[in-house]
N, C-alpha and C positions, 0 to 999 in steps of 0.2 A: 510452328515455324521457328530454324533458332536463327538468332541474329546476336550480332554481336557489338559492345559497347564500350565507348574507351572509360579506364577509373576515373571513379567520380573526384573533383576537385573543389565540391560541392559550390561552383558557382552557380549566379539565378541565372543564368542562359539554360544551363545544362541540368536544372530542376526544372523549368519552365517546360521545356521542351519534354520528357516526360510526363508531366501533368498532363499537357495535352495529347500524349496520346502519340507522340512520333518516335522515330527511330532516332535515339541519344545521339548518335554519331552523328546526328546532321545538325547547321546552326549550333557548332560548338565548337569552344576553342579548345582543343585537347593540350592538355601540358605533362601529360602520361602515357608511357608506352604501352601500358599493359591494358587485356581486352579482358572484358569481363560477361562471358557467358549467359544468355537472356533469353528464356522460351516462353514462347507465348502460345496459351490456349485459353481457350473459351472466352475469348477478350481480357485476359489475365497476363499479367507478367510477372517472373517470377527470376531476380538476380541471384546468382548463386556468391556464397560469403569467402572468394577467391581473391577481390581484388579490396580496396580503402572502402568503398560502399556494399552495406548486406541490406537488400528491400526487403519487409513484408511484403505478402501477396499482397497486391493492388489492384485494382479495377482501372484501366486506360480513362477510363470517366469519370473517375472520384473526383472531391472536390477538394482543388488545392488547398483551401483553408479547414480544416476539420474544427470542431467544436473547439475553441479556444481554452476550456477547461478540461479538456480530455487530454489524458497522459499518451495516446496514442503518434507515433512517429512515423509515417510511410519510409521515412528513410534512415538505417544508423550507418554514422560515418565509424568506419571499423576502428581507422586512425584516432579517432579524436569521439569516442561514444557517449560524451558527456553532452554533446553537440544536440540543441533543440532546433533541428533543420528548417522546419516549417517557418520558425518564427522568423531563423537568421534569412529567409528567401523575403520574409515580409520588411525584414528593417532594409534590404538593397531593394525592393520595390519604393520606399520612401523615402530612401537618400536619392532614391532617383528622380521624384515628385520635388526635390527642391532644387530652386533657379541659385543660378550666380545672386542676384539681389539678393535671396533668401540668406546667403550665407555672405553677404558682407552689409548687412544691417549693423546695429551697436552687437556689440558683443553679448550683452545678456539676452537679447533677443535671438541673436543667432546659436546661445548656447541651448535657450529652450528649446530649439528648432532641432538641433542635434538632438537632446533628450529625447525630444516624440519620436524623429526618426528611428532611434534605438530602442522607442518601445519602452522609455521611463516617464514618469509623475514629474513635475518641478514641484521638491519638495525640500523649498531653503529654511524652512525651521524648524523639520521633523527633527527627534533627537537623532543620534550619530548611533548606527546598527538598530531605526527604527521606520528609515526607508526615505533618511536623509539624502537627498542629491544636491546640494548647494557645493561639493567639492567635484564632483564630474565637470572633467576638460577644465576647470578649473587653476590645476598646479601641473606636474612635467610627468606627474606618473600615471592617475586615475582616467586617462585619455583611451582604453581598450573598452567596445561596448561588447561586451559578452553574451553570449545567447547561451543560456545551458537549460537542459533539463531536470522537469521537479526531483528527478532522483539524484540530481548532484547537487540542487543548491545550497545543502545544508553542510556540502566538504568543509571541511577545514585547513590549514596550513601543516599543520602538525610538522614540520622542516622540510617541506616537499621546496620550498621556493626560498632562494638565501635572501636573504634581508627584508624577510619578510616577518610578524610577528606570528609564533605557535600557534596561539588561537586566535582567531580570526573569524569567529562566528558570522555570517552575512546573511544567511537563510533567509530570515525574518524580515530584514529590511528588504532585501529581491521580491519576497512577497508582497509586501505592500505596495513597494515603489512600483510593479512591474502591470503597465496594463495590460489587459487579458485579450484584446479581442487582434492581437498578432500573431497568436497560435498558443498551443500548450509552452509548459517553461518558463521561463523567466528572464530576464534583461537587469544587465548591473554594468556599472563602469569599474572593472579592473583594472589593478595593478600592472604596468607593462613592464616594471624592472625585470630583466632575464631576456626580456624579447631579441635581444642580438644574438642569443646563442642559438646554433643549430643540430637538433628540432630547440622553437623556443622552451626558455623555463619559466614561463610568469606564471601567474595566477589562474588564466584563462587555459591556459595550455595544458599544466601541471596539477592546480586544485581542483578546477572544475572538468578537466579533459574534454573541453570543449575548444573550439576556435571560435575567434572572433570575427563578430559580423564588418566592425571598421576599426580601424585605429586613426587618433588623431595626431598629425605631426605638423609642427610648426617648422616654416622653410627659412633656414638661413637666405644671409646672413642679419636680414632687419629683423626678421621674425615676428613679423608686424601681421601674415598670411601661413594659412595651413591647407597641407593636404587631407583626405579621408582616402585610408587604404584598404583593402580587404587583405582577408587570411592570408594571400597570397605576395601581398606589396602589390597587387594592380590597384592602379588612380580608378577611385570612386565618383572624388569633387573637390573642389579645389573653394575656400573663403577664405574673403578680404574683408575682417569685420573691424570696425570702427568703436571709438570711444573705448572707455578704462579695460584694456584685457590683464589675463593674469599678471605675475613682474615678470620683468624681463628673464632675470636669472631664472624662472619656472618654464620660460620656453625655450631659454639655451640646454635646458639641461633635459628636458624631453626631447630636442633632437642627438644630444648626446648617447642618451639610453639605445636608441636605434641606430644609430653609427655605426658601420660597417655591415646593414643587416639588407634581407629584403625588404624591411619596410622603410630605410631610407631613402630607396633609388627614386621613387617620383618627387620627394620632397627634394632631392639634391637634382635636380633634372630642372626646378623652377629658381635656382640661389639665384636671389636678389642683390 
């Protein structure tokens, strides 16, 4: 049977819905023109590598989560093949498990709540490149939760990203910090400097060629509240957290970074 599928924009509607087993086009918001060729036999489907997603052969019945230490990926995002899909579908299934309360508790509690979401350790006294997360959401930059795969996390900077530093080893700390049972790959808080330019240049985009699972952006003009955006700038969740948050100048200057971009439009859609 062939049928056809709009490109993938790799949100969890539109992974959900093939996991189970249905026709991609339905229960999906398409934000792509283009159709992407899909034959199915023997209970098998099979995407041809024409449009942003190339699938391995799949079984309609496999199981959305595969062994969490398996390097295997049912889906590459052709755009962005650094992209560890699995995981990034598991961290929007867990930003979605948390309430409004959950995200305007005190601030250090709602930051751990982010960490798990993203599939990281709180780990405020590891050393720094040994799977330290006491600076994630932290200051105006480390705000992008990244999903990438074991064969990118050991990238480097090497001048792919301006004002960023050459070497930049991170491997090591993703490993440790990253726990396993959200899928293969790995979870880190990246650098967003570059995010306004279009396609973005940060870290996530550029060193790892992966997209990000959310981005955090603090809403003018009190900047007291944040949004959680996906790859695309859609609102994920929106926190009102209380007691000591970063300084002020760390969250004027993290909605600066995304100024003028897609991932300002829901934060500027709530100025206080």
């Amino acid at each position: 049977m062939l049928c056809f599928v709009s490109t993938w924009d790799i949100s969890r509607s539109l992974l959900s819905s093939c996991w189970k087993g249905k026709a991609l086009h339905q229960n999906t918001s398409i934000r792509k023109t283009g159709r992407l060729p899909c034959i199915e036999t023997n209970g098998k489907r099979r995407y041809s590598r024409s449009g942003n997603l190339a699938s391995r052969e799949m079984s309609t019945g496999s199981d959305p989560h595969p062994d969490a230490n398996s390097r295997h990926e049912p889906f590459v995002d052709e755009t962005y093949p650094g992209t560890a899909t699995v995981r990034l579908r598991s961290v929007h299934e867990r930003v979605e498990q948390l309430s409004q309360q959950d995200l305007s508790g005190s601030w250090d509690e709602v930051r751990r709540k982010l960490l798990w979401a993203g599939g990281l350790r709180d780990l405020p006294d590891a050393k720094p490149g040994a799977g330290y997360t006491g600076h994630s959401f932290n200051d105006y930059n480390h705000c992008d939760l990244t999903t990438m795969r074991d064969d990118e996390a050991d990238n480097e900077n090497e001048g792919k990203v301006e004002g960023m530093a050459w070497s930049n080893q991170l491997g090591p700390g993703i490993k440790i910090a990253s726990l396993p049972e959200l899928g293969g790959g790995g979870s880190w808080s990246t650098c967003m400097i570059g995010c306004n330019k279009d396609p973005p240049q940060d870290v996530a985009h550029v060193q790892f060629r992966s997209r990000i699972a959310f981005k955090l952006v603090w809403i003018p003009s009190k900047f007291t509240s944040f949004v959680l955006v996906d790859d695309a700038g859609n609102l994920l969740a929106t926190g009102h957290p209380k007691g000591a948050l970063p300084p002020l100048e760390e969250r004027r200057t993290n909605f600066r970074v995304v100024q003028g971009s897609k991932y300002a439009t829901a934060a500027a859609d709530f100025v206080n």
